[in-house]
Predicted model as a PDB file, atoms N, CA, C, CB and O in Angstrom, pLDDT in the B-factor column:
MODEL        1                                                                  
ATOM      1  N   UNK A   1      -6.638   4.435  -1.994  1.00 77.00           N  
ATOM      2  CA  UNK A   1      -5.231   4.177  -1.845  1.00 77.00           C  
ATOM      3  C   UNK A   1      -4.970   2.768  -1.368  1.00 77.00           C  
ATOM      4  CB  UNK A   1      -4.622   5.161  -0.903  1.00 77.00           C  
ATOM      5  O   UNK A   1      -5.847   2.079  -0.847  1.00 77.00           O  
ATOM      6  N   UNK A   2      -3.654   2.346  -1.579  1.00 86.00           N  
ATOM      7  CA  UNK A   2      -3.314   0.877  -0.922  1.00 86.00           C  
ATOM      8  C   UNK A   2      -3.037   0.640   0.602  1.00 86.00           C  
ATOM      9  CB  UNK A   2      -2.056   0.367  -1.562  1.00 86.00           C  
ATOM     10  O   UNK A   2      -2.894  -0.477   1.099  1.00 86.00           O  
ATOM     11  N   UNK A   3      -2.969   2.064   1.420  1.00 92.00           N  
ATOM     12  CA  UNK A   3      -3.117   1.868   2.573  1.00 92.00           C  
ATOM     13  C   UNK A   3      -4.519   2.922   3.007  1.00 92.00           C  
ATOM     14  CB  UNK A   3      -1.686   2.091   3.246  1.00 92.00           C  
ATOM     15  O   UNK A   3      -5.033   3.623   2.136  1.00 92.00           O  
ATOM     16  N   UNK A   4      -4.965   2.921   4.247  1.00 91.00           N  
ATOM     17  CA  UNK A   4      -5.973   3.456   4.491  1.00 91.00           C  
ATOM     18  C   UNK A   4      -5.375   4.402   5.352  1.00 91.00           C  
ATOM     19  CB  UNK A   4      -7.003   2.659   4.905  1.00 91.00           C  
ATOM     20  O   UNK A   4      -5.320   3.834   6.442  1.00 91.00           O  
ATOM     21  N   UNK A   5      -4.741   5.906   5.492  1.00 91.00           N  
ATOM     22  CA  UNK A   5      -4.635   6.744   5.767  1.00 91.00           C  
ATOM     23  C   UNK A   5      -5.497   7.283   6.950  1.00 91.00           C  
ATOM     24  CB  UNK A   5      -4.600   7.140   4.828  1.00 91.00           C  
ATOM     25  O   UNK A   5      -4.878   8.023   7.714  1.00 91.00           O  
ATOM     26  N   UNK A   6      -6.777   7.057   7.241  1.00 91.00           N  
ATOM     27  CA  UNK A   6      -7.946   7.303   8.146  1.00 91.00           C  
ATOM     28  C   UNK A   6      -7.759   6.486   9.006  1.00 91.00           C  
ATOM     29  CB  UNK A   6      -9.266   7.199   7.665  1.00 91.00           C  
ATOM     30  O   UNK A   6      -8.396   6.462  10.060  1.00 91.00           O  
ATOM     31  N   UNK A   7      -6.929   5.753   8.721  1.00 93.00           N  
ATOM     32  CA  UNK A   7      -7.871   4.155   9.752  1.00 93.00           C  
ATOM     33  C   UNK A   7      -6.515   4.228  10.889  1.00 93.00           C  
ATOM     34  CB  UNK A   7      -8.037   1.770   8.501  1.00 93.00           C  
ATOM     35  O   UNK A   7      -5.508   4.817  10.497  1.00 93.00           O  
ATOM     36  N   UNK A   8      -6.518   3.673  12.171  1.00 95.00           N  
ATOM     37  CA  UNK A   8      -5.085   3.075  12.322  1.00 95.00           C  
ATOM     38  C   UNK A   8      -5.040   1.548  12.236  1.00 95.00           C  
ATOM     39  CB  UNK A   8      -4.461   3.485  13.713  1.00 95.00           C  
ATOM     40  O   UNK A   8      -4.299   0.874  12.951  1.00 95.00           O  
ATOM     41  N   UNK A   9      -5.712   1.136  11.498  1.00 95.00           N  
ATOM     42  CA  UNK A   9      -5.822  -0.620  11.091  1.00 95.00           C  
ATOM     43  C   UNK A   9      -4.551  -0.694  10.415  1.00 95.00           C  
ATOM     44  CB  UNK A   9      -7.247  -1.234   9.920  1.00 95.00           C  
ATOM     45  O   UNK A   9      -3.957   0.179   9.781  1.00 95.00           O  
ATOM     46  N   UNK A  10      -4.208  -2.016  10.687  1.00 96.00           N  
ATOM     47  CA  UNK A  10      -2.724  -2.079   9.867  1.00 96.00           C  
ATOM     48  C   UNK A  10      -3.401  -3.008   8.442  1.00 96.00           C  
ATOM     49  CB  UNK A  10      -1.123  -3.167  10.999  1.00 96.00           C  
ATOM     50  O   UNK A  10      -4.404  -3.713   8.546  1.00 96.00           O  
ATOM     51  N   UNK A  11      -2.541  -2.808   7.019  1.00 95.00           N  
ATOM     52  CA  UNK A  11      -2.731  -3.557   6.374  1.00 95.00           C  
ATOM     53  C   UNK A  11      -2.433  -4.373   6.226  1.00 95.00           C  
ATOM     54  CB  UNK A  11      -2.757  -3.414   5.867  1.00 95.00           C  
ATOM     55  O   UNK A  11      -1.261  -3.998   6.206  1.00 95.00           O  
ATOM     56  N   UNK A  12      -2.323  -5.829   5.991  1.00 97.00           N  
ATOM     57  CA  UNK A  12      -0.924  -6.975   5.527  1.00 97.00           C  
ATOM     58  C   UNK A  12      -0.661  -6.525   4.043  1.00 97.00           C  
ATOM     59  CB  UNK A  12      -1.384  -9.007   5.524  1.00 97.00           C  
ATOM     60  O   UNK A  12      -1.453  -5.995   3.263  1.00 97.00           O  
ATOM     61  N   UNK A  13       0.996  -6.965   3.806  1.00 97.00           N  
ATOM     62  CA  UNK A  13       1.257  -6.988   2.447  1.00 97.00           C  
ATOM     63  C   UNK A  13       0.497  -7.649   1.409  1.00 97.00           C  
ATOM     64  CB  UNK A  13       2.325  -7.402   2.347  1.00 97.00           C  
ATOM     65  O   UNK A  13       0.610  -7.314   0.230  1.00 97.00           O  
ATOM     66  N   UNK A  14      -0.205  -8.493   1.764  1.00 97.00           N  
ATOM     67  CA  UNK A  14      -0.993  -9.462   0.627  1.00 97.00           C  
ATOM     68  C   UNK A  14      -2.216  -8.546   0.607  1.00 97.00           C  
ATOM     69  CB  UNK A  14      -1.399 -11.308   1.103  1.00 97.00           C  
ATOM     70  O   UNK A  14      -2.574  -8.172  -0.510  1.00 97.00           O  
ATOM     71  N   UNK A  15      -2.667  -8.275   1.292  1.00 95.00           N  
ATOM     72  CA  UNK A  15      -4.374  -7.367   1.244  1.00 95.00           C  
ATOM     73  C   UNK A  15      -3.903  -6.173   0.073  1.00 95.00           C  
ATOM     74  CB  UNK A  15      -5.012  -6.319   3.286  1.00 95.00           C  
ATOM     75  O   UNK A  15      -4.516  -5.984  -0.978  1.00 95.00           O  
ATOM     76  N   UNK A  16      -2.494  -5.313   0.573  1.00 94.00           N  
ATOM     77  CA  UNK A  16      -2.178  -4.298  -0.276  1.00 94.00           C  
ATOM     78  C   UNK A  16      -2.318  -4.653  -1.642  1.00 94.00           C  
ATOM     79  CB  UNK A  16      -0.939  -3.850  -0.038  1.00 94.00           C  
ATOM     80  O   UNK A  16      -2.947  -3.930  -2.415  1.00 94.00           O  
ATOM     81  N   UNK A  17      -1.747  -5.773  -2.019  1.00 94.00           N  
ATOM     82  CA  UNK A  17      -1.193  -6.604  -3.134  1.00 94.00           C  
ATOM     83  C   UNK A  17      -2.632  -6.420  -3.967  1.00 94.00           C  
ATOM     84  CB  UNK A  17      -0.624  -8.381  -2.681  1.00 94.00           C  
ATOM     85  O   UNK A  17      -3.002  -5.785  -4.955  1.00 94.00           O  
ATOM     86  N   UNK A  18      -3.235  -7.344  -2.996  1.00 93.00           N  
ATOM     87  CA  UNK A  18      -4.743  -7.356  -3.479  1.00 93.00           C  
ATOM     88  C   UNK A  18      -5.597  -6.145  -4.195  1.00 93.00           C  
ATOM     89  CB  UNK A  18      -5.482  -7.629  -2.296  1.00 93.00           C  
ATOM     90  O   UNK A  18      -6.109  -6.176  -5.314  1.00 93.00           O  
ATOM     91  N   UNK A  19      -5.606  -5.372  -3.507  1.00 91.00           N  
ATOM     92  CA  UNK A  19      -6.054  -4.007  -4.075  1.00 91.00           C  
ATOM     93  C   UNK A  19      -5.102  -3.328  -4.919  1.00 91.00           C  
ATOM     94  CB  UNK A  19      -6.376  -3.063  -3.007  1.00 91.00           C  
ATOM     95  O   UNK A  19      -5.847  -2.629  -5.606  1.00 91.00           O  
ATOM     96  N   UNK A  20      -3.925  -3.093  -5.298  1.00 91.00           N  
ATOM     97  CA  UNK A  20      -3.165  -2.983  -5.952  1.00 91.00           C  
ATOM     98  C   UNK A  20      -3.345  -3.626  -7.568  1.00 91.00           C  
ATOM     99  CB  UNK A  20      -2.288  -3.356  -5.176  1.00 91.00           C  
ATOM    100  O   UNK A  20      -3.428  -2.982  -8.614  1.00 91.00           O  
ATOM    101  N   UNK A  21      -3.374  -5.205  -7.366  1.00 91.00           N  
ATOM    102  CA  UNK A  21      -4.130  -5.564  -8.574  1.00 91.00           C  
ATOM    103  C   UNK A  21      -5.326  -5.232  -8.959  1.00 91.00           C  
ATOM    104  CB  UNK A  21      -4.227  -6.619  -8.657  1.00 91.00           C  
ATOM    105  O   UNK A  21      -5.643  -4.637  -9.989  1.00 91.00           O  
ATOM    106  N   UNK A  22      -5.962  -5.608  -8.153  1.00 90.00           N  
ATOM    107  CA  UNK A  22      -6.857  -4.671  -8.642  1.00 90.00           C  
ATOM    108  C   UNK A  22      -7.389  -3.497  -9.491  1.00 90.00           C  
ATOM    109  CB  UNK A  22      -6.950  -4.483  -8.139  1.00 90.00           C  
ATOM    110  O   UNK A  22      -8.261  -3.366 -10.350  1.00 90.00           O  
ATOM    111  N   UNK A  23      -6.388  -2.609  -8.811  1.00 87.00           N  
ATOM    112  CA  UNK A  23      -6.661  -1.309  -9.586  1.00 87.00           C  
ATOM    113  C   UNK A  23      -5.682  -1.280 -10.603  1.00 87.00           C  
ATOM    114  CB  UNK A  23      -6.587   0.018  -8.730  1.00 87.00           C  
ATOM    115  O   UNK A  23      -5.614  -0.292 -11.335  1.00 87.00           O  
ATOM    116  N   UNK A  24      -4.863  -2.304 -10.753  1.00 87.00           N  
ATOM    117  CA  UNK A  24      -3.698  -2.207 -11.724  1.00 87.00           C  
ATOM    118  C   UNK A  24      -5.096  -2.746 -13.586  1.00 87.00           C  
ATOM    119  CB  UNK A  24      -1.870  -3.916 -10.982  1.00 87.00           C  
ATOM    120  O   UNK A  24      -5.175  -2.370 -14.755  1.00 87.00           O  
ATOM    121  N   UNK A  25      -5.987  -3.960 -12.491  1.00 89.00           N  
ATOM    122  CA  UNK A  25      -6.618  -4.406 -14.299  1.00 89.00           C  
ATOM    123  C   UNK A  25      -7.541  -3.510 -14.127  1.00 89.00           C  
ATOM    124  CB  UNK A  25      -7.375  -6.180 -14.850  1.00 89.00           C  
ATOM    125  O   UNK A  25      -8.404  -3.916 -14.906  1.00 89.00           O  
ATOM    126  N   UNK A  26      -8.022  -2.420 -13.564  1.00 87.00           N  
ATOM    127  CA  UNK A  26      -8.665  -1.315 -14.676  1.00 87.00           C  
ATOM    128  C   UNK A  26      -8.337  -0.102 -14.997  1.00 87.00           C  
ATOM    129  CB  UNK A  26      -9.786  -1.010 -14.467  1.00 87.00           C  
ATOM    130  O   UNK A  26      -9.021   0.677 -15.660  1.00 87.00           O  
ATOM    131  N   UNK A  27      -6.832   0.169 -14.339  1.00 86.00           N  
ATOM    132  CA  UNK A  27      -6.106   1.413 -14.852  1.00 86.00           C  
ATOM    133  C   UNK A  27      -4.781   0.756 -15.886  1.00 86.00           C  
ATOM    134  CB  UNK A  27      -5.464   2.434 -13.345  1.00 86.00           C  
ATOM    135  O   UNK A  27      -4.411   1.463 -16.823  1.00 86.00           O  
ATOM    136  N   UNK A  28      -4.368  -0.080 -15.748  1.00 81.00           N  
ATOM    137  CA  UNK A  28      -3.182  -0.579 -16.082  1.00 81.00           C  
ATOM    138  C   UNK A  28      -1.855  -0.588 -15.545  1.00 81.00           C  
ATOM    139  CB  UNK A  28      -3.067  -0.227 -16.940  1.00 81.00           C  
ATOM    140  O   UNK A  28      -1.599   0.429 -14.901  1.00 81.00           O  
ATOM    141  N   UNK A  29      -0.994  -1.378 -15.612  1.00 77.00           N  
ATOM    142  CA  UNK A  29      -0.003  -1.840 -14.193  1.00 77.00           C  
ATOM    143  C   UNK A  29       0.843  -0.522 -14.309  1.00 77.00           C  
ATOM    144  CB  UNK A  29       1.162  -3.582 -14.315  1.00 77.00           C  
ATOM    145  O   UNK A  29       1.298   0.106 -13.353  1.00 77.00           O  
ATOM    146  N   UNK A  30       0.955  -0.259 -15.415  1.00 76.00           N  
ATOM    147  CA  UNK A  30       2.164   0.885 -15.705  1.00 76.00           C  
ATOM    148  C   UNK A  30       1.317   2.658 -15.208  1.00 76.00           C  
ATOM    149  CB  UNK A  30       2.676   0.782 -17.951  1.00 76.00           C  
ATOM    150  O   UNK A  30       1.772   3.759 -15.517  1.00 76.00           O  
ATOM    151  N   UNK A  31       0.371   2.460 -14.607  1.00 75.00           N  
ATOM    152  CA  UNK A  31      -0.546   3.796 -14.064  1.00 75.00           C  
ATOM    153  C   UNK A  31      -0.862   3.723 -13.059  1.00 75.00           C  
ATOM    154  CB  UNK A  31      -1.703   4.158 -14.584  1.00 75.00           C  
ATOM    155  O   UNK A  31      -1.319   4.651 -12.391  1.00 75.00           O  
ATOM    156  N   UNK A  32      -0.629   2.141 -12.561  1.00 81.00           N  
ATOM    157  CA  UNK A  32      -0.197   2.130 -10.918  1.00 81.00           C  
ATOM    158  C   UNK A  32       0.852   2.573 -10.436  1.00 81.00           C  
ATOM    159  CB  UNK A  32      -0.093   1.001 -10.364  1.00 81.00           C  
ATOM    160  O   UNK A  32       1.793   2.547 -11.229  1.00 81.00           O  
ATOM    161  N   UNK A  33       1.220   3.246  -8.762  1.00 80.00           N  
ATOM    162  CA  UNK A  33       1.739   3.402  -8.488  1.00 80.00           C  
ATOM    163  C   UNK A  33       2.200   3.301  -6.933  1.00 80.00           C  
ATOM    164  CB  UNK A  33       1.627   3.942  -9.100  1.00 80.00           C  
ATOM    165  O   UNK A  33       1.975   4.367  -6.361  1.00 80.00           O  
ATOM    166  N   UNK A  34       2.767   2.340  -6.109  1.00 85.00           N  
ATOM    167  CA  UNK A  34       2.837   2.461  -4.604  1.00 85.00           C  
ATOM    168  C   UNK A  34       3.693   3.805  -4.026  1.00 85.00           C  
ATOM    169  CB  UNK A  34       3.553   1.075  -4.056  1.00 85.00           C  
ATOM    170  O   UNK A  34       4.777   4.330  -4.282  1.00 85.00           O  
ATOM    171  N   UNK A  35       2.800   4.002  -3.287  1.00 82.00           N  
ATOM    172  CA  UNK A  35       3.960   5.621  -2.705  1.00 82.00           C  
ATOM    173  C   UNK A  35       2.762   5.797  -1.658  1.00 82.00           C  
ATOM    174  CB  UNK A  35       4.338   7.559  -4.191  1.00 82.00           C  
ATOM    175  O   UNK A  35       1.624   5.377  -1.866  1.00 82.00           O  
ATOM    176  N   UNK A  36       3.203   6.531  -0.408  1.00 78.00           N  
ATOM    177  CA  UNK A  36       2.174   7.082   0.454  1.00 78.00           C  
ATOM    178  C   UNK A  36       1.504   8.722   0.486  1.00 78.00           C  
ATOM    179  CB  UNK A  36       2.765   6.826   1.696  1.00 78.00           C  
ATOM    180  O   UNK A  36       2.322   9.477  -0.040  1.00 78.00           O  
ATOM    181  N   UNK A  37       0.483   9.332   0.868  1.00 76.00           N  
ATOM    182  CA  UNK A  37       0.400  10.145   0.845  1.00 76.00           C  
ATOM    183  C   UNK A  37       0.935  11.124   2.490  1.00 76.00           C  
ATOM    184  CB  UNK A  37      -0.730  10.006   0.243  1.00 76.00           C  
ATOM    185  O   UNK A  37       1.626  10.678   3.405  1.00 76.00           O  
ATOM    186  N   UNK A  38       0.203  12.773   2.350  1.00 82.00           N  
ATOM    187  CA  UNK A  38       0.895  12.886   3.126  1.00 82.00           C  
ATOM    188  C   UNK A  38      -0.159  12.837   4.600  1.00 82.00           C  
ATOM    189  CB  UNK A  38       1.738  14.049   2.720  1.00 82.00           C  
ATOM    190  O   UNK A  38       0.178  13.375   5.655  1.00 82.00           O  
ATOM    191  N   UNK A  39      -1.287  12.189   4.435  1.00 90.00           N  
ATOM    192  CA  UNK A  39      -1.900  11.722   5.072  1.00 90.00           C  
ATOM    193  C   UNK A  39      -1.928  11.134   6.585  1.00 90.00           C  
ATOM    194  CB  UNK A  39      -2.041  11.245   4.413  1.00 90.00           C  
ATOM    195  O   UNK A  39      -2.611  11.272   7.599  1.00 90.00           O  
ATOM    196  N   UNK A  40      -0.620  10.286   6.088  1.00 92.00           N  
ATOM    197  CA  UNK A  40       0.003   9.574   7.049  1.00 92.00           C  
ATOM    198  C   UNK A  40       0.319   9.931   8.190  1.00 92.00           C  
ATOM    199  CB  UNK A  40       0.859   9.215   6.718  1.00 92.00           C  
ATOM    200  O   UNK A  40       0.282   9.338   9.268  1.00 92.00           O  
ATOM    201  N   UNK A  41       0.788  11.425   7.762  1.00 91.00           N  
ATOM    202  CA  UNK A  41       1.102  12.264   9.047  1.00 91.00           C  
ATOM    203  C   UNK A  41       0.012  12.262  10.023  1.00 91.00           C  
ATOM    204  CB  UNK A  41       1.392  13.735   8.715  1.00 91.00           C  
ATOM    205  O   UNK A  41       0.712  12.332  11.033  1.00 91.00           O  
ATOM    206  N   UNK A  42      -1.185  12.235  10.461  1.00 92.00           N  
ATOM    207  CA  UNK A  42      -2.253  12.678  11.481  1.00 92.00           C  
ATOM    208  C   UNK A  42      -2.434  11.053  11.577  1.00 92.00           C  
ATOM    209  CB  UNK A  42      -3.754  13.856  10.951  1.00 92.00           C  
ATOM    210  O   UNK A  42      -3.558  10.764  11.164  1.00 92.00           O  
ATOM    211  N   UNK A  43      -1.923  10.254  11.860  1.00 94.00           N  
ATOM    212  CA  UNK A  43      -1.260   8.621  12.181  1.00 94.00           C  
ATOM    213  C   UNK A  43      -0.830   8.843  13.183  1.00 94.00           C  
ATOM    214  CB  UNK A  43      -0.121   7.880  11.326  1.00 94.00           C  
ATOM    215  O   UNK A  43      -0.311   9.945  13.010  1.00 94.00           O  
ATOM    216  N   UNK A  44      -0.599   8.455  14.559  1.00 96.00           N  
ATOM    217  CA  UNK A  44       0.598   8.065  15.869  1.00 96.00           C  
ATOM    218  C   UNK A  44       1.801   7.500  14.634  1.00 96.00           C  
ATOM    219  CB  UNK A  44      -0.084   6.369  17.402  1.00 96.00           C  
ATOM    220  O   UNK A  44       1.411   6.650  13.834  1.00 96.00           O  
ATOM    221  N   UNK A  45       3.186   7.996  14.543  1.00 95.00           N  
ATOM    222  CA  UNK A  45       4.672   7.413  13.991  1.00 95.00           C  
ATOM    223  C   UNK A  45       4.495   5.940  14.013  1.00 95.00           C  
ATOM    224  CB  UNK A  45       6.092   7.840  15.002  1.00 95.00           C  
ATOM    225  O   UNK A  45       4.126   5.482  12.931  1.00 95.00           O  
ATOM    226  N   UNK A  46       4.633   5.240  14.793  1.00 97.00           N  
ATOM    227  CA  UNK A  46       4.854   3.859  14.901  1.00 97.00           C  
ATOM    228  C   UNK A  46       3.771   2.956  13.994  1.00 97.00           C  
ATOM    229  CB  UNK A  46       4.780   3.513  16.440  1.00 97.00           C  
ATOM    230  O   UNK A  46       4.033   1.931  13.365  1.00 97.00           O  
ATOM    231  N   UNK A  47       1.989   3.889  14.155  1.00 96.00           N  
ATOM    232  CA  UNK A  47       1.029   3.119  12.731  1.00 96.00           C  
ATOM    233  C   UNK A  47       1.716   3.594  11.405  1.00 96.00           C  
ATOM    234  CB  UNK A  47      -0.877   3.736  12.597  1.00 96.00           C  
ATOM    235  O   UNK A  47       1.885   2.841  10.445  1.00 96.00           O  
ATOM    236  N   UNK A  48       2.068   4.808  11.433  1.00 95.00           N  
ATOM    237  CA  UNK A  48       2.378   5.158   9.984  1.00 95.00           C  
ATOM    238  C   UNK A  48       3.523   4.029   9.587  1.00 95.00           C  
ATOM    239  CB  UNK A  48       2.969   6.862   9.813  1.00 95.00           C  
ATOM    240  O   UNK A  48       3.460   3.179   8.698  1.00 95.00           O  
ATOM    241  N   UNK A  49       4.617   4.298  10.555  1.00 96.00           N  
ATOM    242  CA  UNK A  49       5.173   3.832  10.084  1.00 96.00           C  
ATOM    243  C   UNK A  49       5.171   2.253   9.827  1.00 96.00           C  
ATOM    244  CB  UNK A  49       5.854   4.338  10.468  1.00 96.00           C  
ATOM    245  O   UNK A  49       6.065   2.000   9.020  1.00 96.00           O  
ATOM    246  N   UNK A  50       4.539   1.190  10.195  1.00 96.00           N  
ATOM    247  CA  UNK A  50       4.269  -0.166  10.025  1.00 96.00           C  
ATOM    248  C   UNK A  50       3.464  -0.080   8.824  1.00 96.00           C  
ATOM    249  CB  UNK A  50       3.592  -0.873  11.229  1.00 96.00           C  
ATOM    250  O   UNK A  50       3.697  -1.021   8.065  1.00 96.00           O  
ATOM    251  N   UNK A  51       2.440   0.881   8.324  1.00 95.00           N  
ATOM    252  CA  UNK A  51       1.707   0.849   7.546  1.00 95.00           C  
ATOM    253  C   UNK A  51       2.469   0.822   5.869  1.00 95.00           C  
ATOM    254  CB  UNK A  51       0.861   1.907   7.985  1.00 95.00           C  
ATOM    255  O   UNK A  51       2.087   0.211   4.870  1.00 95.00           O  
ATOM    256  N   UNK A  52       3.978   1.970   6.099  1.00 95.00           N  
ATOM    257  CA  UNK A  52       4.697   2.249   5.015  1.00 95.00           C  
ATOM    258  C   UNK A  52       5.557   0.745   5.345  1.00 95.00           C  
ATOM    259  CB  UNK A  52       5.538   3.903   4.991  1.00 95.00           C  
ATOM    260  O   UNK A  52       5.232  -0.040   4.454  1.00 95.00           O  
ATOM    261  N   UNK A  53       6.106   0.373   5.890  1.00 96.00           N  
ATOM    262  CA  UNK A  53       6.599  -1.043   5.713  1.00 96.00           C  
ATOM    263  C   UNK A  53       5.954  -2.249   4.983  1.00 96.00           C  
ATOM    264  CB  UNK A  53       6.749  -1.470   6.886  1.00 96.00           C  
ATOM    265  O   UNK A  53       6.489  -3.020   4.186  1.00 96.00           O  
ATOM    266  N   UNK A  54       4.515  -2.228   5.500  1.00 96.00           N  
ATOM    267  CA  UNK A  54       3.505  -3.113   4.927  1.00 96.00           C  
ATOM    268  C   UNK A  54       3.369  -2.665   3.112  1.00 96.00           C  
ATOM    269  CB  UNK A  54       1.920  -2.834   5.915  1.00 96.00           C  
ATOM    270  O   UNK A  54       3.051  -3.424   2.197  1.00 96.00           O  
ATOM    271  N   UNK A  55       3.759  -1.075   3.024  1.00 95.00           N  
ATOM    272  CA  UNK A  55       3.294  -1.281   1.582  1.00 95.00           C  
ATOM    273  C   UNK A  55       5.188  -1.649   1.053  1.00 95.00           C  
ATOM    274  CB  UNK A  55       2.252   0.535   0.723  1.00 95.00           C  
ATOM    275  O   UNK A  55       5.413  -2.492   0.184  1.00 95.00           O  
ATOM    276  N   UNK A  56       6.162  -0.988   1.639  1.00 95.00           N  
ATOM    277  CA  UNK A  56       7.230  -1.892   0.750  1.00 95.00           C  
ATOM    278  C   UNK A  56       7.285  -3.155   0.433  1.00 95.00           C  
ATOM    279  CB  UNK A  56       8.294  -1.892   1.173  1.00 95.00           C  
ATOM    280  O   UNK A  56       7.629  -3.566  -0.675  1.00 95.00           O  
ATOM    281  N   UNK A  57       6.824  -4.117   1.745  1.00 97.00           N  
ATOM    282  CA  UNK A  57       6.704  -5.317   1.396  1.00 97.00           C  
ATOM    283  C   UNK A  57       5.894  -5.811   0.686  1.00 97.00           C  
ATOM    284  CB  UNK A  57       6.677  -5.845   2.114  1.00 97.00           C  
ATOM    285  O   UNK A  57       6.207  -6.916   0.242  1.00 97.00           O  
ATOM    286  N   UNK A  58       4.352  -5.164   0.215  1.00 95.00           N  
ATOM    287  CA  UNK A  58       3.985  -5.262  -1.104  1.00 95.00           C  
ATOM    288  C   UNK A  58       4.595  -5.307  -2.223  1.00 95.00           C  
ATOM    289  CB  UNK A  58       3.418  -4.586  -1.293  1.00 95.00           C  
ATOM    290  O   UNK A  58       4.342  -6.013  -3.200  1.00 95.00           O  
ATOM    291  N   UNK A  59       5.222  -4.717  -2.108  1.00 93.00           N  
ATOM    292  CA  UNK A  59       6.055  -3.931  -3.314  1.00 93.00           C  
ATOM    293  C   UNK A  59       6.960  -5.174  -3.819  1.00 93.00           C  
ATOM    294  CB  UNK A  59       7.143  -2.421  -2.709  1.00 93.00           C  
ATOM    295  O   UNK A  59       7.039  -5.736  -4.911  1.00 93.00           O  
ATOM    296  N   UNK A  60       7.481  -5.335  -2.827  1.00 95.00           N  
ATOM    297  CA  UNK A  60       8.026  -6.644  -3.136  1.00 95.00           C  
ATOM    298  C   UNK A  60       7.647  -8.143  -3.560  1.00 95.00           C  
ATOM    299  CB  UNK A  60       8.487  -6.780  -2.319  1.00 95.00           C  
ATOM    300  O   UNK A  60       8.222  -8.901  -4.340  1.00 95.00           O  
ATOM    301  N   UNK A  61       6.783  -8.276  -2.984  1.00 95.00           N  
ATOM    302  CA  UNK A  61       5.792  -8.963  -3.788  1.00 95.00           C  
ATOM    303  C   UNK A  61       5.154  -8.905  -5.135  1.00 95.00           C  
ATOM    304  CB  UNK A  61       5.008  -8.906  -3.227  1.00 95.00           C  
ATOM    305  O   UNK A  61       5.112  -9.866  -5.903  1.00 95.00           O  
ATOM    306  N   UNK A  62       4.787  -8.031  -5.315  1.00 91.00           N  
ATOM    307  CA  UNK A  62       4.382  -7.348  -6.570  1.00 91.00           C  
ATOM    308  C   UNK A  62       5.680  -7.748  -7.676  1.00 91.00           C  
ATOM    309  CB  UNK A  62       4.183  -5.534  -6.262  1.00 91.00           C  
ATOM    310  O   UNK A  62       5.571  -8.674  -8.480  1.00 91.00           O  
ATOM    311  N   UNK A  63       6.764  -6.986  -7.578  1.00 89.00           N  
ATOM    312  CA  UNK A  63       7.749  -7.852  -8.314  1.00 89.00           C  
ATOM    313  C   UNK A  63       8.235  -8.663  -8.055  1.00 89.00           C  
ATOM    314  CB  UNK A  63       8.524  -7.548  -8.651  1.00 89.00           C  
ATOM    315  O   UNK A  63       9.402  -8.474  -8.398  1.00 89.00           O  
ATOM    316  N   UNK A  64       8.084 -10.149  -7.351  1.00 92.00           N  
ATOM    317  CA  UNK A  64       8.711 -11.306  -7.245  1.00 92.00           C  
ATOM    318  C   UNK A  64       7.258 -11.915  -8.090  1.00 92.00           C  
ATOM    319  CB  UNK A  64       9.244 -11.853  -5.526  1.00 92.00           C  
ATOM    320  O   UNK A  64       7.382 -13.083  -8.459  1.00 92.00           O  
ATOM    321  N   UNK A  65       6.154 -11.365  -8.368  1.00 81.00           N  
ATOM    322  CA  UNK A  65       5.266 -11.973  -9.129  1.00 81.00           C  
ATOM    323  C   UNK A  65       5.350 -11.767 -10.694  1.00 81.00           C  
ATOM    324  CB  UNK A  65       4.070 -11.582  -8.638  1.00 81.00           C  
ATOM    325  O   UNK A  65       4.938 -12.566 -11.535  1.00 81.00           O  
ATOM    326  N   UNK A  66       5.957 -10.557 -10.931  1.00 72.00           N  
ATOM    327  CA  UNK A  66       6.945 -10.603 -12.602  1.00 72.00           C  
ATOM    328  C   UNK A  66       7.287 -11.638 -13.193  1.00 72.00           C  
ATOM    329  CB  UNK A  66       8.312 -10.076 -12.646  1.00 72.00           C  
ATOM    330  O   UNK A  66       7.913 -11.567 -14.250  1.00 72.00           O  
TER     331      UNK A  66                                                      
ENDMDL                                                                          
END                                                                             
């Protein structure tokens, strides 16, 4: 996944990005998908939640690179 669910490491948006492409050139961009699982939950709120911020702001990135 683009965040690590196990970990409470935070990701940056660019690392996400990173792996994201990634898996976008050997599945294809349109079979990628950012979304979290429900994983997140067994997280302390405040990692989860920085973690789901970190991937919107991927996200955003991702299309300002379109």
């Amino acid at each position: 996944g683009a965040v690590d669910s196990t970990s409470s490491a935070l990701e940056t948006a660019e690392e996400i990005v990173a792996r994201v492409t990634s898996a976008a050139k050997h599945l294809g961009a349109t079979d990628v998908l950012l979304m979290n699982n429900k994983n997140l939950r067994f997280l302390p709120e405040e990692i989860a939640r920085k973690k789901m911020i970190a991937l919107a702001d991927a996200a955003i990135l991702l299309r300002s690179e379109q």
